[in-house]
N, C-alpha and C positions, 0 to 999 in steps of 0.2 A: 475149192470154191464153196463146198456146202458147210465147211467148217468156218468160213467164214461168215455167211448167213448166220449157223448156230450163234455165232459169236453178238451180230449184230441184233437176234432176236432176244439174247439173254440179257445186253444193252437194256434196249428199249426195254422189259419188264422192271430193270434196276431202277429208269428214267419213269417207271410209275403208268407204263401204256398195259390197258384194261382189256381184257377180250379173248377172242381166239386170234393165233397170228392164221393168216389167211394167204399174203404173198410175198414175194419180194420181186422189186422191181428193179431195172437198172437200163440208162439207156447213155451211150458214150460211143466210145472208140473200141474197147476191150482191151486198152492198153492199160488201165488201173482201175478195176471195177468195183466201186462203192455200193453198196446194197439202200437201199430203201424199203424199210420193213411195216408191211401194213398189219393192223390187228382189226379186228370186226367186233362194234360190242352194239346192242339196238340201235339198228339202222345206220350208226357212225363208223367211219372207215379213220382209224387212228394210226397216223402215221411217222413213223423214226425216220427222216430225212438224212442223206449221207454228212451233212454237215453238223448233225446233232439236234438241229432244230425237232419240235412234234406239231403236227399239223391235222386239222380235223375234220373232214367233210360228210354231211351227211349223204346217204344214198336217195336217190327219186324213187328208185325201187324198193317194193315191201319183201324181196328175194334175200333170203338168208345165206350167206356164201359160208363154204364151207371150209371148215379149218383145214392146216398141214402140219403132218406130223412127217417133221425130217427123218427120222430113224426108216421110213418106209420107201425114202429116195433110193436106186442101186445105182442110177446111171445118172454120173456127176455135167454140170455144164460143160468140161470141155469134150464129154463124148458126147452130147447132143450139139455141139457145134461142128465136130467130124462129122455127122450125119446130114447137117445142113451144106457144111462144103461140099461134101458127097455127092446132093442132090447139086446143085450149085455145078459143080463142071459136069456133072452128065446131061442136064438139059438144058442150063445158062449159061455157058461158058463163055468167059471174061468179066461176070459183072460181077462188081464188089460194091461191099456197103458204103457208106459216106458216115451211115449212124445206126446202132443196133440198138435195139429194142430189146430187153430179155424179161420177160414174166414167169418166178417158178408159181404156179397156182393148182388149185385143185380144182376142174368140171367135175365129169363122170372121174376120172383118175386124174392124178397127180401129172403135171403138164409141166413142161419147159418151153414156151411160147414166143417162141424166136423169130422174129422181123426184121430184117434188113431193109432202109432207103438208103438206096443205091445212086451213085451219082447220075444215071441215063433218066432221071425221076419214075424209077418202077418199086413197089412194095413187095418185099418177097420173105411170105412168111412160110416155117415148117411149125407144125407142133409136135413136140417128141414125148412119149411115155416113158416117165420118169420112173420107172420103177422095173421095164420089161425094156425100151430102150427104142421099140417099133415107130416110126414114122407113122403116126396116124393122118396129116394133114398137110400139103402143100402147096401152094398155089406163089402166082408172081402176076401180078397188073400193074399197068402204068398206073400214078398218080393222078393222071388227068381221067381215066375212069372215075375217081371221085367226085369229079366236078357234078353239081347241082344243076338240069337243065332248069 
């Protein structure tokens, strides 16, 4: 998976995107996972869409995100998805996702920011340390906890 990423981020440089690469996104089935690769250049968040397309949004925030340097990843997406099925049958057993969510990103460290909507409509995210492999974050809420009173 991360060789893929490399792949898709060497792309985007070819295809002329400016910046630091900052993430890759992807959100489907996990059955054939296309990257979407964002780059960060003043305040613009530049993006390599899985169909080739580049798309450009500015941010609201004056916050500098910070780059990712793949050579620093040890622990590949499919071992941070063992660690979320892990968490998944010891405290959720039976739920499965409808649609994943996968963010690799840099906070404080290097993140693989994984979210399941799950068909009972509940949000169940883990965040794993990409580099050490530790479960730093979990949580799972219904969807209608986001409703707006």
């Amino acid at each position: 998976m991360l060789e893929d990423i490399k792949e898709r981020v060497d792309l985007a440089k070819e295809k002329g995107l400016k910046g630091k690469f900052v993430s890759a996104f992807y959100m489907g089935d996990l059955k054939e996972i296309k990257w979407q690769i964002d780059f960060f250049e003043e305040g613009v968040i530049h993006s390599f869409l899985p169909d080739g397309n580049i798309k450009e949004d500015s941010l609201l925030s004056k916050e500098e995100l910070k780059g990712l340097d793949l050579d620093e990843i040890k622990v590949d997406l499919t071992h941070a998805l063992q660690k979320v099925e892990k968490i998944r049958d010891e405290k959720y057993e039976g739920m499965s996702a409808d649609k994943v969510i996968v963010i690799l990103q840099k906070t404080d460290q290097v993140i693989w920011n994984i979210t399941w909507l799950t068909k009972n409509f509940k949000v169940f995210n883990v965040k794993v340390d990409a580099v050490s492999g530790e479960v730093l974050r979990e949580n799972c809420e219904s969807i209608m906890g986001f409703k707006k009173n």
